[in-house]
N, C-alpha and C positions, 0 to 999 in steps of 0.2 A: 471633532476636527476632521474635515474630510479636505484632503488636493490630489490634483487628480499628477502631479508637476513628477515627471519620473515615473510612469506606469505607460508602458508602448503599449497601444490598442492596435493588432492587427488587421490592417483593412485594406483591401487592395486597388488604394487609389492613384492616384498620378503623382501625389505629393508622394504617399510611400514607396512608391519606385525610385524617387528621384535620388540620385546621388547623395551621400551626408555630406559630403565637403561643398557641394554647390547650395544647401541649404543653411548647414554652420553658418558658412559666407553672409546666405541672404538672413539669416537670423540675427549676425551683428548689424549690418547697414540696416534693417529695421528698427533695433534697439538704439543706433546710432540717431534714427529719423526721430525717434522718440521725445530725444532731450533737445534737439536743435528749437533756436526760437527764430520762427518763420516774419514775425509783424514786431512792429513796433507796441501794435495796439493789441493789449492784453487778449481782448475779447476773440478779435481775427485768431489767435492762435490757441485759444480752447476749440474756435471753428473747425480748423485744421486738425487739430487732438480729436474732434467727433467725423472727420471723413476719415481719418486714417481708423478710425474706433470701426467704420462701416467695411472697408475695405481688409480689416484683419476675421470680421466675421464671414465676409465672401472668401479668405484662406482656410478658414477654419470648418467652414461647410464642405469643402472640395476634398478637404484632411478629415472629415468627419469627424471631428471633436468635438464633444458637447458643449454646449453655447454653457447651460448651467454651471459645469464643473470649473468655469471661470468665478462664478459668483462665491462658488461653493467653496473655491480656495481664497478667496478674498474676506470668507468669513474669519480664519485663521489668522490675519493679520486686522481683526476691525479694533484691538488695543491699540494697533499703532494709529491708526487712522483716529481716535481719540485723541493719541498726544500729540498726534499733529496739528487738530481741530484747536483745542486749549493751549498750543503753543500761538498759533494765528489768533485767535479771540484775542489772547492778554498780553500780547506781546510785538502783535504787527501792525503798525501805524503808519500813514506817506510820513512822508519827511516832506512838510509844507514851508514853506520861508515865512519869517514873523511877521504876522499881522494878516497873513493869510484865513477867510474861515474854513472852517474845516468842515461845514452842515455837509455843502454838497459832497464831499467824499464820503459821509456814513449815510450808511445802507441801511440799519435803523438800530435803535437803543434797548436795552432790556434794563430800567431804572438808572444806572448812572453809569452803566457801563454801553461805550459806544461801538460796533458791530459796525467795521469801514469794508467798504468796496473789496480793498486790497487785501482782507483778510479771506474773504470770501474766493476772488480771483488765486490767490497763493493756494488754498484747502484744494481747490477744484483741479489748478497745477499737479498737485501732489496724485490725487487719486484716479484722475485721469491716465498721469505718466502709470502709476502701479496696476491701473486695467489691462496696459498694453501692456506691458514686459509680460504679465502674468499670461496674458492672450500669445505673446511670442513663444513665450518658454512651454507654455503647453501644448502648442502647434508643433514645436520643434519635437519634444520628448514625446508627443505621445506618435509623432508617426517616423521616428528612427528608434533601430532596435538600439541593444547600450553597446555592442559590438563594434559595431557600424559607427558611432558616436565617438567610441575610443579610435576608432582607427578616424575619424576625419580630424578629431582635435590631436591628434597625433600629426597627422599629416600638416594639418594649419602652423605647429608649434616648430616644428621641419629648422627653420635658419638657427634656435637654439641648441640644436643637436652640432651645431658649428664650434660652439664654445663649450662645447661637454656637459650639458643641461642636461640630465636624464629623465628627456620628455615624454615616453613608453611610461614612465613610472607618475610622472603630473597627469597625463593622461587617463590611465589605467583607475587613479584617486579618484578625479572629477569623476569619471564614468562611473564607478562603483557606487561614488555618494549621491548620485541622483537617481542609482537604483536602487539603493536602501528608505528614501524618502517613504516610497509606498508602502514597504517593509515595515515601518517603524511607526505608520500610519495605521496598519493593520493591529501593529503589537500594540499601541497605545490605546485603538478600544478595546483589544480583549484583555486588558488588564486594568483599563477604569469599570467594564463591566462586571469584575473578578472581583472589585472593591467594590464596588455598588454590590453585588449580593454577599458581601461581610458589615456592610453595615456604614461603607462611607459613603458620605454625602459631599460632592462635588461643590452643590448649586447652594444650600443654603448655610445657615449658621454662621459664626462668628468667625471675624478676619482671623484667629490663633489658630480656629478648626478648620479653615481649605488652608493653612497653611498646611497643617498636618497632614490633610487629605492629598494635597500636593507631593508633600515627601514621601505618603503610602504609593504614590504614582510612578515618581523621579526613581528610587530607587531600584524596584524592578524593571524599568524602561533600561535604565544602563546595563543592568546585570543583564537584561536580556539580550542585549546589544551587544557587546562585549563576549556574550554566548556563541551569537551569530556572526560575528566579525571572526573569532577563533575557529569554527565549524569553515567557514570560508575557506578561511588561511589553508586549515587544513586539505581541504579540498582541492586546492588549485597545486600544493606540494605535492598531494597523491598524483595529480592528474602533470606531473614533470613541468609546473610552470618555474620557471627563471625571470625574473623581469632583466637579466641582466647580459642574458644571450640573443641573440639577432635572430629579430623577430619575422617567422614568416606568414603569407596570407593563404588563411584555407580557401576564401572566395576572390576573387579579383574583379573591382569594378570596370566598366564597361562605358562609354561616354555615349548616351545614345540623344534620341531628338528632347525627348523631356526637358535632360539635365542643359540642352542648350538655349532652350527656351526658360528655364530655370535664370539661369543668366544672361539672358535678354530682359528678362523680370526684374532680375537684380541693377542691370544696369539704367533701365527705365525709371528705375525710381532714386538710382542717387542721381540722375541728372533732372529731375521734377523738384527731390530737395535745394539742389545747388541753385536751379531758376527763384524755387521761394525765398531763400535765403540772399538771393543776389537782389532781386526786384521788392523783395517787402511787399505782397500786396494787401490792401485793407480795403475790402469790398463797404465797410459801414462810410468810410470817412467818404469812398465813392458816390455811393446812392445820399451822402450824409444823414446815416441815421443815428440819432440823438444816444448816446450811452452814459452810461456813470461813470464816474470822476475818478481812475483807481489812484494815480499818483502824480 
């Protein structure tokens, strides 16, 4: 299992200079662009899912992020992309009016089981949207340190410190748990590789033995964790941390030309969304080109 999601790679590019809080920012209104539906027409909006797909790897080359390590954490969730697949195969159908046929909305049959449009368009919805987040969240984490991260989602969370929300300490969470992710990515191979030279097998044998093989896993992953959560703890009490004393800044940010251009960035593209979402456009139905029948 390899992600790369929570491991800051230091490089010194323009995105890593740039402010956390002008990036947090641009990292929600990208995630926000993600799920919006731009067309009426299914297709138009996987279109728009593949320019934004083009335009987060021209982010990701400037952040120098590996194009791979997108794929690579995408492998760790391909169970889900299964249940997602066999939820759409046997479960998603148009809702057509009676007496309607249904030929042209299937895309084609495997013996009596019918393979529509719509299920295909839905599976493609799904993995699309989970390239991108995956493509944001690794952009975002690998080029702010987890300091830097706790202090802008501190900063962002700011109007609930209004109503006595101890945001220093939600803050403080998040930041921590996305820096354990790499942590705990590390500890899980060297303790399946611990089990592989004792004699367990992961990959083959019967569903009762990877259970087993799973709980030889599971249970040294928490104790180890719990290990390393404790060693922490300890560490931050040695070193006088309070989460509950008023917190000051060893570095102070600086608002320079980048972080404004950062937000020129930002603001360019919720108003590109807003024009999609307002105008609807459908270059197919323009040029009229002939597509399949989703619903």
């Amino acid at each position: 299992m390899y992600t790369s999601l929570g491991k800051y790679q230091p490089y010194n590019t323009f995105i890593h200079k740039m402010d956390a809080r002008v990036k947090l920012v641009t990292m929600i209104i990208l995630m926000v662009s993600v799920f919006m539906t731009y067309s009426q027409n299914s297709f138009m909006n996987l279109t728009i899912y593949a320019v934004l797909f083009l335009a987060f790897i021209v982010i990701s080359m400037l952040a120098k992020v590996s194009f791979l390590s997108i794929f690579r954490s995408l492998a760790a969730i391909w169970v889900m992309i299964i249940f997602v697949l066999i939820l759409n195969v046997f479960f998603t159908k148009p809702s057509l009016p009676e007496g309607v046929d249904p030929a042209p909305y299937i895309a084609f049959s495997i013996g009596a089981l019918n393979i529509y449009w719509l299920s295909i368009v839905n599976l493609l919805y799904v993995i699309a949207r989970l390239v991108l987040i995956i493509m944001i969240t690794n952009i975002f984490t690998s080029s702010t340190k987890p300091m830097e991260m706790t202090n802008a989602l501190e900063w962002l969370l700011w109007p609930l410190g209004l109503i006595r929300i101890p945001i220093h300490k939600f803050a403080m969470a998040i930041s921590l748990a996305l820096r354990f992710i790499p942590t705990l990515q590390e500890e899980t191979d060297r303790i399946m590789k611990a089990q592989a030279s004792r004699g367990v097998d992961y990959k083959q044998g019967k569903f009762k033995e990877k259970v087993k093989a799973l709980v030889a896993l599971i249970i040294p992953l928490f104790m180890s964790a719990f290990t390393t959560s404790g060693q922490l703890a300890d560490a931050m009490e040695a070193r006088g941390y309070d989460p509950n004393a008023k917190r000051t800044r060893y570095k102070t940010n600086h608002w320079g030309l980048r972080d404004f251009m950062g937000c020129l960035f930002a603001a360019a593209w919720v108003a590109g969304i807003v024009l999609l979402c307002v105008y609807q456009p459908d270059i197919y139905a323009f040029f009229n080109v002939p597509l399949p029948l989703v619903k």
